[in-house]
N, C-alpha and C positions, 0 to 999 in steps of 0.2 A: 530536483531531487537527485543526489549522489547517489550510485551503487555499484556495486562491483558482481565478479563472478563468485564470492562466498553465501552470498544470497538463497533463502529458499522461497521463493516467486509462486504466490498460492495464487494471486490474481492480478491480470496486467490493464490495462486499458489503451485504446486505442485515439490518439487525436488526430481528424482528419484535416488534410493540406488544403487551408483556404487563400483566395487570393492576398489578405492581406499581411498571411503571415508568414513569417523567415524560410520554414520549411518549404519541403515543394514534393514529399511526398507523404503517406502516413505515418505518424512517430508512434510505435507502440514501447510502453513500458512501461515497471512493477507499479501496481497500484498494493498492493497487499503483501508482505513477504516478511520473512524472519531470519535471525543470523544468532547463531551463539559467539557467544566474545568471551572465551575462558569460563570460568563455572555461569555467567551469565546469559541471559536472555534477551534477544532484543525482538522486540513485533513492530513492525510502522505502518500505519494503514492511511491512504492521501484520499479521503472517500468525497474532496468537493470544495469550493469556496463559499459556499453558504451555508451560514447555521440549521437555515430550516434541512441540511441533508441530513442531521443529526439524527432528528427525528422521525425518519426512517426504519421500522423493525431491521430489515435486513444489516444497515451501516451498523446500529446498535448491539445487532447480534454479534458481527464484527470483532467489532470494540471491546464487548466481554471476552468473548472467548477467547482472545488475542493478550486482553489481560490475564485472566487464567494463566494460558498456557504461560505465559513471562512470569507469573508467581509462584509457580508450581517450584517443588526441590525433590529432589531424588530420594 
């Protein structure tokens, strides 16, 4: 997942350093975040690789309210 410093970062997550992976300490970064891009709205939410996270109240509350806010107009 690409991002930059125009970000607004509502939730991060943290993956911890195991022996078999690249890193070698903890990597945190945006799990939740929003950016406007001219009169537009952008929301991206990375809530998992499996469908059953979908099903989740909290992911799903997410997911709407993240729609919302990206359909709203002034």
């Amino acid at each position: 997942m690409l991002h930059d410093d125009l970000i607004d970062v509502l939730a991060t997550t943290t993956h911890p350093a195991r022996p078999w992976q690249p890193w070698h300490r903890p990597v945190t970064s945006p799990a939740v975040w929003t950016r406007r891009w001219g009169a537009g709205r952008i929301v991206v939410t990375t809530p998992g690789h499996d469908l059953d996270v979908l099903a989740h109240p909290a992911v799903r509350t997410v997911i709407e309210r993240g729609m919302l806010w990206a359909t709203r107009t002034a």
